[in-house]
C-alpha positions in Angstrom: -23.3 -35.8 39.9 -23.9 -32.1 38.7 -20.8 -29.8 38.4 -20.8 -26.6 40.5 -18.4 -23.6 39.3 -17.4 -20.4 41.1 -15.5 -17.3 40.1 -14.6 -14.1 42.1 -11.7 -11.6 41.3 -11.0 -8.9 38.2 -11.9 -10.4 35.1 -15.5 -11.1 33.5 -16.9 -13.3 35.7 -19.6 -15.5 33.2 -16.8 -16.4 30.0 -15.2 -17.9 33.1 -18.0 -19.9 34.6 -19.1 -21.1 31.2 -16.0 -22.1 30.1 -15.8 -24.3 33.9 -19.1 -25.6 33.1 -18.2 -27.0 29.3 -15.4 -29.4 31.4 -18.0 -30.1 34.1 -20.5 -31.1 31.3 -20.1 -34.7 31.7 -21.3 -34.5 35.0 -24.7 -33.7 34.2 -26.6 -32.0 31.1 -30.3 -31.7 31.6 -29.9 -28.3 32.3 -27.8 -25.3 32.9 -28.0 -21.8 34.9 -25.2 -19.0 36.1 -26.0 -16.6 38.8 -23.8 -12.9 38.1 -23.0 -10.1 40.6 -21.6 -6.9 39.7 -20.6 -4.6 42.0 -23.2 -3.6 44.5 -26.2 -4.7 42.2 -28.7 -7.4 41.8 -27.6 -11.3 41.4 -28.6 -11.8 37.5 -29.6 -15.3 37.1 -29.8 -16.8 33.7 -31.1 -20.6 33.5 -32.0 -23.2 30.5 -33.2 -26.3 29.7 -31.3 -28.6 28.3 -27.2 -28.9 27.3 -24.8 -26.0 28.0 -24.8 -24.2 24.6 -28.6 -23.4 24.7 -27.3 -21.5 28.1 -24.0 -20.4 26.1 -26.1 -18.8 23.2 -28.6 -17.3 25.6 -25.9 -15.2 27.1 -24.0 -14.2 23.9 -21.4 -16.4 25.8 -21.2 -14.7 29.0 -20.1 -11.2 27.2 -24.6 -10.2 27.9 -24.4 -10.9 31.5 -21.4 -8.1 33.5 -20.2 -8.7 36.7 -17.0 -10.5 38.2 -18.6 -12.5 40.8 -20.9 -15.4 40.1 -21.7 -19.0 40.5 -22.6 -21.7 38.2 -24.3 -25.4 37.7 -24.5 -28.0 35.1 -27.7 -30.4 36.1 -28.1 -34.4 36.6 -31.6 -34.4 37.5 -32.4 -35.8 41.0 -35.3 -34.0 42.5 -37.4 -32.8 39.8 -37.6 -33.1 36.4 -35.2 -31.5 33.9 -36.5 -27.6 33.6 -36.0 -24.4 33.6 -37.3 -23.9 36.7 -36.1 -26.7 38.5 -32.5 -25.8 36.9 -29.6 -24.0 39.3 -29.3 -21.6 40.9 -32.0 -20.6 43.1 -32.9 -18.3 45.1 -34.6 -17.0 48.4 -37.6 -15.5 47.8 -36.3 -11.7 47.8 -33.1 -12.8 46.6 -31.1 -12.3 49.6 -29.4 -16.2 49.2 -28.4 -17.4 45.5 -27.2 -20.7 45.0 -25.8 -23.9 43.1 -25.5 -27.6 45.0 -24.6 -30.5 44.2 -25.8 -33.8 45.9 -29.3 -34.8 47.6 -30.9 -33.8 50.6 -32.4 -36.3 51.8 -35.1 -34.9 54.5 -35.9 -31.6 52.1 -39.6 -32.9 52.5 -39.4 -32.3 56.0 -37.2 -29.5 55.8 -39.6 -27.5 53.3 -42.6 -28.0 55.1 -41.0 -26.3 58.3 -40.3 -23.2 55.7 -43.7 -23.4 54.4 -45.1 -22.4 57.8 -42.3 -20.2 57.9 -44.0 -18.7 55.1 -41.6 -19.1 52.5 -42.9 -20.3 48.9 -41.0 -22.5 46.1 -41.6 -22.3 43.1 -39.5 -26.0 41.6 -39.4 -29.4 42.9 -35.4 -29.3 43.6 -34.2 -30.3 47.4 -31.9 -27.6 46.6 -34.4 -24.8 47.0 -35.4 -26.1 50.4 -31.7 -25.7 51.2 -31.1 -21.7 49.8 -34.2 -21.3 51.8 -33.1 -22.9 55.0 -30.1 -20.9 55.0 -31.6 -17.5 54.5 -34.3 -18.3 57.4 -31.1 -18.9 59.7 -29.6 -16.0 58.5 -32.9 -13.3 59.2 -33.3 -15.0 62.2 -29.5 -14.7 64.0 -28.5 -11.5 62.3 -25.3 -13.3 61.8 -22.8 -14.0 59.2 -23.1 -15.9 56.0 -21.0 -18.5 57.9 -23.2 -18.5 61.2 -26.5 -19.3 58.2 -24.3 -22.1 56.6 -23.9 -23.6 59.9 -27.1 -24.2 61.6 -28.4 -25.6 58.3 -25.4 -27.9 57.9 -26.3 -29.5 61.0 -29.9 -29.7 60.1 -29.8 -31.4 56.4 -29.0 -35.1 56.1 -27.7 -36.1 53.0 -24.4 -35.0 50.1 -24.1 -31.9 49.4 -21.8 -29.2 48.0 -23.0 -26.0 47.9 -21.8 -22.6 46.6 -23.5 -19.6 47.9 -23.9 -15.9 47.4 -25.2 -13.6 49.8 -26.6 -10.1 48.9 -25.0 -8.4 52.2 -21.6 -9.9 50.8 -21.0 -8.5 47.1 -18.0 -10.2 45.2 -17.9 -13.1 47.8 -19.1 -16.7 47.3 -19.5 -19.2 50.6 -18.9 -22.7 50.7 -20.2 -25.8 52.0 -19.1 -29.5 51.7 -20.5 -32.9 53.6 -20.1 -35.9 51.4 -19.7 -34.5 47.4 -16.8 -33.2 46.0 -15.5 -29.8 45.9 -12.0 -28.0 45.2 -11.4 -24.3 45.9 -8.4 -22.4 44.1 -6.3 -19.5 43.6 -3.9 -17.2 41.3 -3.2 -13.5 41.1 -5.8 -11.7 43.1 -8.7 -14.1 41.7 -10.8 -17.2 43.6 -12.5 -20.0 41.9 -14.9 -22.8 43.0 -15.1 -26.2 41.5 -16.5 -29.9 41.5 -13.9 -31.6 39.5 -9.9 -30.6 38.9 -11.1 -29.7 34.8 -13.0 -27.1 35.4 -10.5 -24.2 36.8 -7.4 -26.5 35.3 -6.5 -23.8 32.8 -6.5 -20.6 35.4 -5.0 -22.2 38.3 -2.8 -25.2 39.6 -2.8 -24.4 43.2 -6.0 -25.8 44.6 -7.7 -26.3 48.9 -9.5 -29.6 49.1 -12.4 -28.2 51.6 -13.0 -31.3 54.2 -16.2 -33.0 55.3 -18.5 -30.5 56.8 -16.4 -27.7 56.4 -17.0 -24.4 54.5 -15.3 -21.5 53.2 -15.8 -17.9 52.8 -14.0 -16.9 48.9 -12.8 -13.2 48.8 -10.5 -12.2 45.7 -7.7 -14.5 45.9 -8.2 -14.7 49.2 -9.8 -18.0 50.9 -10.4 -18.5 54.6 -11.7 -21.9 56.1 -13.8 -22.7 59.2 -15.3 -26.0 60.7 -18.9 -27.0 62.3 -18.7 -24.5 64.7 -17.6 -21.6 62.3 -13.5 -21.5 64.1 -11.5 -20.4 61.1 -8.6 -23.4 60.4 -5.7 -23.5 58.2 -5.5 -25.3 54.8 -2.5 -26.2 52.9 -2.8 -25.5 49.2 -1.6 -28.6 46.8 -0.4 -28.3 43.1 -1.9 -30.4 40.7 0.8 -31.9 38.2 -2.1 -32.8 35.7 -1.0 -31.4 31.6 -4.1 -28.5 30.9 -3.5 -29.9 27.7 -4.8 -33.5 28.6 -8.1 -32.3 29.4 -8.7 -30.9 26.0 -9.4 -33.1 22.6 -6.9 -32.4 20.9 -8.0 -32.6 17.8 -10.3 -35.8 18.3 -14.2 -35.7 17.6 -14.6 -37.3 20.8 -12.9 -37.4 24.5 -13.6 -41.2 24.5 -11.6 -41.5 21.5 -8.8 -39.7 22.8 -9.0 -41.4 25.8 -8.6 -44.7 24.7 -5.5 -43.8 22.2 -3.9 -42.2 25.4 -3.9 -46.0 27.1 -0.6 -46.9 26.5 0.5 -44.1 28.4 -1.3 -43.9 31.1 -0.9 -47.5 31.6 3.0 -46.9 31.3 2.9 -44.3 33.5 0.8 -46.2 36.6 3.3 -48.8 36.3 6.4 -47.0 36.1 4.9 -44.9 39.2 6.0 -48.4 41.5 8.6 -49.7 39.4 12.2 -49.6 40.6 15.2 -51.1 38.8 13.0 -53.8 37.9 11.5 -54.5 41.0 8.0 -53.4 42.2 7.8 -50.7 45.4 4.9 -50.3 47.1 6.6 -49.0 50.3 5.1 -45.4 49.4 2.0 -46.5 49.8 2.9 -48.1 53.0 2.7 -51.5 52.3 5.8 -53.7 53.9 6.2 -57.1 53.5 4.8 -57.8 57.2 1.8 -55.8 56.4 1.0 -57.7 53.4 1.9 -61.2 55.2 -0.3 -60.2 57.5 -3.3 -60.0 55.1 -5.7 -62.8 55.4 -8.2 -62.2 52.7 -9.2 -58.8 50.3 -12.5 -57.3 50.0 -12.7 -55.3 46.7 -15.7 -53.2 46.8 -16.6 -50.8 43.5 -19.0 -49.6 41.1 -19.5 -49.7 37.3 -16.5 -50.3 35.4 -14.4 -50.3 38.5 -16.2 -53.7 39.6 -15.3 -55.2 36.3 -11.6 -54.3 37.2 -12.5 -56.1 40.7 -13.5 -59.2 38.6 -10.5 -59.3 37.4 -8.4 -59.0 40.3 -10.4 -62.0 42.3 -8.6 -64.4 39.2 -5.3 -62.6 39.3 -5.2 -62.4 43.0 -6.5 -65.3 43.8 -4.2 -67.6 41.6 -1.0 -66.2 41.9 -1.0 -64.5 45.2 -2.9 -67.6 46.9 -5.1 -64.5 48.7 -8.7 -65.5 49.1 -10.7 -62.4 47.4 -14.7 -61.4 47.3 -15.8 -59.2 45.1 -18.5 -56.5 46.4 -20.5 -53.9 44.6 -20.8 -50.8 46.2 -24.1 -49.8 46.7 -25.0 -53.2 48.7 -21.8 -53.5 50.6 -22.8 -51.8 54.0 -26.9 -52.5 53.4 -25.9 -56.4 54.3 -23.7 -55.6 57.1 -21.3 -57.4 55.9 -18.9 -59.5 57.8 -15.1 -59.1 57.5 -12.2 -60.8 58.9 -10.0 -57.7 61.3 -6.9 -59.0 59.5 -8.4 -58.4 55.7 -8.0 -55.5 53.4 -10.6 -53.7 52.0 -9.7 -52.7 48.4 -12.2 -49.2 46.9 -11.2 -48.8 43.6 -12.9 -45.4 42.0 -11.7 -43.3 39.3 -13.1 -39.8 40.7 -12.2 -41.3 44.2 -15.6 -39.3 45.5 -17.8 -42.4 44.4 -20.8 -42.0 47.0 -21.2 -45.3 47.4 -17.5 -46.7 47.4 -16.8 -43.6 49.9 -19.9 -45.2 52.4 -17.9 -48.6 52.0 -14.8 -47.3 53.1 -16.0 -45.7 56.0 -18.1 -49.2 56.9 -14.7 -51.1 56.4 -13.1 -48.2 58.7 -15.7 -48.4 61.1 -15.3 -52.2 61.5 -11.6 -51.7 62.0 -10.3 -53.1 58.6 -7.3 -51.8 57.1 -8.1 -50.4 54.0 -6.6 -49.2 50.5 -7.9 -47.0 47.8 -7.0 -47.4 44.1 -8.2 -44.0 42.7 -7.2 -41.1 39.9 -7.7 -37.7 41.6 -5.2 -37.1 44.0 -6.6 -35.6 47.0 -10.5 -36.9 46.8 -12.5 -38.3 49.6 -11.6 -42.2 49.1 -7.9 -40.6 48.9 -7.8 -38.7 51.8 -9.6 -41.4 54.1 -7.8 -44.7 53.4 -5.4 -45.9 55.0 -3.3 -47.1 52.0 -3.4 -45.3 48.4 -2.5 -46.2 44.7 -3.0 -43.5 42.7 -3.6 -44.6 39.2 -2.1 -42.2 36.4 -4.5 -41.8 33.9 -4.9 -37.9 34.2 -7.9 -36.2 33.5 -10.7 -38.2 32.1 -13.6 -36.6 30.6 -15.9 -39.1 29.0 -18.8 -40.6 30.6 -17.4 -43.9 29.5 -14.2 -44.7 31.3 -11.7 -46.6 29.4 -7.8 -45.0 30.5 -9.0 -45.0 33.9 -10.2 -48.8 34.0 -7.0 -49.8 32.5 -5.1 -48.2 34.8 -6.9 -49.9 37.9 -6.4 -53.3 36.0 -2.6 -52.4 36.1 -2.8 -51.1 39.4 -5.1 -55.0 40.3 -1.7 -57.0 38.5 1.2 -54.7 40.6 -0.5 -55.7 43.8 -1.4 -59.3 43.0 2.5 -60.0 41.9 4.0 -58.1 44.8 1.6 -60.0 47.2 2.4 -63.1 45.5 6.1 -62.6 46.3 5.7 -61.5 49.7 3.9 -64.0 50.4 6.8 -66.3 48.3 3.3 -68.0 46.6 5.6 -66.9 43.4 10.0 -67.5 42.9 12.2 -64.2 42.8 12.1 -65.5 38.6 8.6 -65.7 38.1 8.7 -62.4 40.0 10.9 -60.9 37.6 9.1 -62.7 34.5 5.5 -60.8 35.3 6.9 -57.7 35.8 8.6 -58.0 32.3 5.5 -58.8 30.8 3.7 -56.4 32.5 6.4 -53.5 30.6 5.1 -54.7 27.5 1.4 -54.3 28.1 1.2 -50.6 26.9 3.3 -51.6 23.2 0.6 -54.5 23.1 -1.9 -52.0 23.2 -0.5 -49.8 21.1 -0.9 -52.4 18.4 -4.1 -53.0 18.4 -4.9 -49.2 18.3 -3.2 -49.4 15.0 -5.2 -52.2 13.6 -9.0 -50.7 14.3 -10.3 -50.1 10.8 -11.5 -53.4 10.8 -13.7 -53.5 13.7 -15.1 -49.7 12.4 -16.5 -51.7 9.3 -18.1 -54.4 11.4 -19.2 -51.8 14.1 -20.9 -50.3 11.1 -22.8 -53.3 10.6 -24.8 -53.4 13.8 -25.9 -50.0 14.1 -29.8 -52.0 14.0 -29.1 -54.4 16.5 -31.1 -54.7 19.3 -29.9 -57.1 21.4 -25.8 -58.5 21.9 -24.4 -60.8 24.2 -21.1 -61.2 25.4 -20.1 -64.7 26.9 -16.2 -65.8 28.3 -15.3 -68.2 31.3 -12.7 -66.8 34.1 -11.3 -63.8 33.1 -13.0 -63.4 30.0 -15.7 -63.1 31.8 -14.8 -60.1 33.7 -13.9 -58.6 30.0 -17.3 -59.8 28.9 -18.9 -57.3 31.5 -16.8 -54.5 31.2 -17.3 -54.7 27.1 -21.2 -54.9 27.6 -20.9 -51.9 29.5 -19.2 -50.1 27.4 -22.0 -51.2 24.5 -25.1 -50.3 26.4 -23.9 -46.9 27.8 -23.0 -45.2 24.6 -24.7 -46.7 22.2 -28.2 -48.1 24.2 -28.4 -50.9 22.1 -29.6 -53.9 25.3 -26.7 -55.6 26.0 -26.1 -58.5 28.8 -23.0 -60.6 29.5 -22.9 -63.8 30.7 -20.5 -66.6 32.1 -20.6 -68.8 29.2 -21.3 -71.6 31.1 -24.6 -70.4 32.3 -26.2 -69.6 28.9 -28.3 -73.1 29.1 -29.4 -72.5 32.3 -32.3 -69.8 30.7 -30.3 -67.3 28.8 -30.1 -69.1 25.5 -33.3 -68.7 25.4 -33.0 -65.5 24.0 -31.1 -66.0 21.0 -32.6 -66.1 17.9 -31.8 -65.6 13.9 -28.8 -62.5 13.5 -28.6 -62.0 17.4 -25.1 -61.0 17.6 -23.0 -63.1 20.3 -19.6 -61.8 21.4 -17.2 -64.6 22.7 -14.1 -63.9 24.7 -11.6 -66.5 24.5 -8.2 -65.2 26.1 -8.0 -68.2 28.4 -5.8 -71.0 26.9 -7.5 -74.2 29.8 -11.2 -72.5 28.8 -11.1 -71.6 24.9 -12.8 -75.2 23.9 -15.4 -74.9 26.2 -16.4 -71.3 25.6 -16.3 -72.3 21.4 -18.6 -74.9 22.6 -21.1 -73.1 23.8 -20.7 -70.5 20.6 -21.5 -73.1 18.5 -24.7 -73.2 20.9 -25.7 -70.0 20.3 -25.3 -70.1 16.5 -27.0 -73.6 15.9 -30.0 -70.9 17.2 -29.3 -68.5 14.7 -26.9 -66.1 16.0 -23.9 -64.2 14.5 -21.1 -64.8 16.3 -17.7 -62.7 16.9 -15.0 -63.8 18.3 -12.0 -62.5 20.2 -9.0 -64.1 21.0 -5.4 -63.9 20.4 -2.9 -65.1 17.8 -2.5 -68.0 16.7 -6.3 -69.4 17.4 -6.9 -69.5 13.8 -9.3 -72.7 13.9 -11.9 -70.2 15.7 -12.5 -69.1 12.0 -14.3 -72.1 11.8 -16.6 -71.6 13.8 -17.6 -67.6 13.9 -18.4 -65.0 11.7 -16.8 -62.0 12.3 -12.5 -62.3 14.3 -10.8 -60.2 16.3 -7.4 -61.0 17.0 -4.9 -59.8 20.2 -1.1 -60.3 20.6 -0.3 -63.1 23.3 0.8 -62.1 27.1 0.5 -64.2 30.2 -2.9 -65.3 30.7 -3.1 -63.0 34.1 -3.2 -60.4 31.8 -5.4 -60.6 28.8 -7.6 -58.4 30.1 -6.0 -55.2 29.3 -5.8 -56.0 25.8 -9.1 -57.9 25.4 -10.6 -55.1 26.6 -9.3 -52.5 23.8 -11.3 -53.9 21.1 -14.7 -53.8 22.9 -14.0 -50.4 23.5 -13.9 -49.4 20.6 -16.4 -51.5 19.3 -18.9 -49.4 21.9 -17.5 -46.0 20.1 -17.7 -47.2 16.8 -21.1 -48.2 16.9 -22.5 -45.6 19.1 -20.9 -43.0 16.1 -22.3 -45.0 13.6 -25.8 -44.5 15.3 -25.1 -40.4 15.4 -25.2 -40.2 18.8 -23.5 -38.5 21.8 -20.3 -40.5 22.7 -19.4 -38.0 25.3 -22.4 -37.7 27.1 -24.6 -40.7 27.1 -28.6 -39.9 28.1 -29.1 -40.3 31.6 -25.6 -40.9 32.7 -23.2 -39.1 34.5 -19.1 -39.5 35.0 -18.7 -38.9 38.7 -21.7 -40.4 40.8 -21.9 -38.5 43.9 -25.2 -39.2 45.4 -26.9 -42.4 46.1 
């Protein structure tokens, strides 16, 4: 969860590491804290409770702290409470080991009470100090090299980590350490830099290492040398990221989830013109031929978050056109049930970051069990990436906001390619009704763009329920899956309670709940289920509630029945989702604005969740 930033080479090294840190802010923002070396003198470390500027401010921006080595670390609070003391970096206790991690150790306890009989004292309640520590009592009691420390405490913590160290021996080099959480290393003109996310060192470099699984990495001045477990130095291939600097900047928006959802169209565009070829679908790339896919018996998508909801989705899409049977997991119980899976499935992981510590454990259980697997992710080279045996990279670029919005499009237009091109391998669909979807599907992103054009109206009634306390969104089938996804996006942002239900189970205890100006959302997308969900909204508002309802043209008579309508152009019923999902998005924004609070960085939350 927390971003980690490094910097070695000519220039200043904290302007650098604070302006890493402001992209990494939406990975954690309880606290703050650089750690600066210059020359042959004392690490400076500077720490502060609390968001990035406080640390910004106390530093005069970087320009009060010299030196053109250093470390830095945004915090999501695990161990410990959000302080000043538990913030990054720390220390050994004469200094001789600085660093910044990212992850959670999960024997620390036993870990620091060896070190306390070792004689060493801490002074927060971070896992992270037990770990600076371990590594400096390794290093006094070898004599080795940074690298021989990093080792033997490697193979002695269980747990995620990522870890960016500074030794005092080794002045103007940072070591590095990865099991589990993500990291990127990179380099340009004689200078080094150290990362969590792609964001962070976008605007200095493009060439980047992706440091494996229980590697690490010794980071000289534009120089980087690799080694494994047992400290053999290995080759790396750099890789260039084609993401636009440009995209991970506002642009002129008072929010990144703002921007974010106006660049839909295109990212959406973009995924599926990545697989589209003279009006056919190709998903050879991704090494998927018609006699793998035939051979497919049943799909296991497994995700968290808003990538579930996409999962949702896909069981309808799948299911119904393709013929496939589909189960829908959620991450974090997946390999806690020892689940059983057929050796001729596919396991589908859909995650944006694609270093999702839950979704990553998945894959490896699906591995493990000998199931082929695929990964529908954004960052092109993470952990899910590199470890499945099939990938779709989704093209959203960077996204910066906590709440996701281009990214879950994307995987829903990444769920549709795969349904229809499974669908017609599997001739469950004609070569017309082949070419039909994927003509639809090309008109998706214009659909969108209307409805971006048309969203005054929901910023008056968004306006309206900045005092709510409690919404509900209801839809059958796939307006279901919408109805989660647009809760989501309500509760995260704007932490107004928020619970969505299949419509048809409202009487079976949830009704219960409504009561005079409770403000129900109904989803009606579906043509076969739009009475039946209007039937249970009359329900709810014969108990008082307000109702609003969203559907698409043409369903005029639903005036009749609710207060407040939102209306979407017409596609196949496969997929509504994309569009149905638009307006709830920016009903979340809207009202989280109107309630003056932080769209970007919800409390409590963070973008990429890298620990358990």
């Amino acid at each position: 969860m927390c971003g980690i930033v490094g910097f070695t080479g000519k220039h200043q090294a904290a302007p650098i590491l604070l302006d890493g840190l402001s992209r990494l802010e939406y990975r954690g923002y309880d606290s703050a804290g650089i750690a600066i070396r210059d020359g042959e003198k004392e690490t400076e470390v500077i720490k502060a409770k609390g968001r990035l500027k406080i640390l910004a401010e106390k530093t005069d921006h970087g320009a009060s702290v010299p030196g053109t080595c250093g470390i830095g670390h945004t915090r999501w609070a695990t161990h410990g409470e959000p302080s000043t003391a538990n913030a990054h970096p720390h220390r050994s206790d004469d200094g001789n080991v600085t660093a910044v991690h990212n992850g959670i150790i999960e024997n620390y306890q036993e870990l620091k009470e060896k070190l306390l009989r070792k004689g060493y004292v801490f002074h927060s309640s971070t896992d992270t100090e037990v770990a600076v520590k371990l590594v400096d009592y390794y290093y006094k009691k070898y004599e080795g090299t940074p690298v021989d420390a990093i080792n033997h405490a490697m193979v002695r913590i269980r747990g995620s980590y990522a870890l960016a160290l500074m030794f005092k021996d080794y002045p103007e080099e940072i070591f590095a350490a990865r099991k589990d959480s993500p990291m990127i290393l990179g380099t340009e003109n004689g200078e080094s830099y150290i990362a969590s996310d792609v964001p962070a060192i976008l605007k200095y470099t493009r060439n980047v290492y992706y440091i494996g699984n229980m590697e690490m990495a010794r980071v000289k001045k534009g120089e980087i040398t690799f080694y494994n477990l047992d400290g053999e130095e290995i080759e790396k291939q750099s890789r260039v990221i084609e993401w636009d600097a440009e995209a991970a900047e506002k642009a002129g928006y008072e929010h990144f989830m703002m921007k974010e959802i106006q660049e839909q169209p295109k990212a959406v565009e973009d995924t599926l013109n990545s697989v589209l070829q003279d009006g056919s679908l190709n998903l050879e790339e991704m090494g998927f031929t018609e006699e793998i896919i035939n051979n497919i018996s049943c799909i296991y998508i497994v995700a968290c978050g808003s990538a579930w909801h996409v999962g949702m989705t896909a069981q309808y899409v799948i299911e119904d056109m393709a013929g496939i049977p589909v189960r829908v997991e959620v991450a974090s119980e997946f390999r806690y049930r020892k689940p059983l899976l057929d050796k001729n499935g596919l396991v589908i992981i859909i995650s944006q970051s694609g270093e999702t510590a839950d979704s990553l454990a998945a894959l490896r259980e699906a591995k493990e069990k000998g199931v082929r697997t695929l990964a529908v992710v954004n960052v092109v080279g993470s952990s899910i990436a590199r470890e499945a045996d099939h990938v779709f990279y989704t093209l959203a670029g960077p996204e910066i906001s906590v709440a996701t919005t281009k990214a879950y499009s994307t995987q829903l237009m990444a769920s549709y390619i795969l349904a229809i091109q499974f669908a017609f391998a599997k001739k469950h669909i004609t070569e017309e009704q082949y070419k039909d979807y994927i003509q639809e599907l090309e008109t998706i992103p214009g659909k969108i763009k209307r409805i971006l054009e048309d969203k005054e109206r929901l910023q008056w009634f968004a306006a309206k329920q900045v005092n709510a306390r409690d919404v509900f969104f209801i839809g059958r089938g796939i307006d279901y899956a919408v109805s989660l996804e647009g809760s989501l996006k309500m509760k995260e942002i704007s932490y107004i309670h928020s619970e969505a239900y299949p419509a048809g189970e409202l009487k079976h205890g949830t009704i219960s709940l409504i009561e005079n100006g409770t403000l129900v959302i109904g989803v009606l997308t579906q043509p076969e289920l739009f009475e039946k969900t209007v039937s249970n909204m009359v329900e709810c508002k014969s108990r008082g509630a307000y109702l609003m309802g969203l559907t698409g043209f043409g369903n005029y008579n639903i005036e009749d029945t609710v207060d407040f309508t939102v209306y979407i152009p017409g596609t196949d019923p496969h997929f509504t989702a994309s569009l149905a999902v638009v307006p709830l998005q920016l009903l979340g924004y809207y009202v989280s604005v109107a309630r003056g609070l932080d769209v970007d960085k919800p409390r409590n939350l963070a973008k990429s969740v890298t620990v358990e």
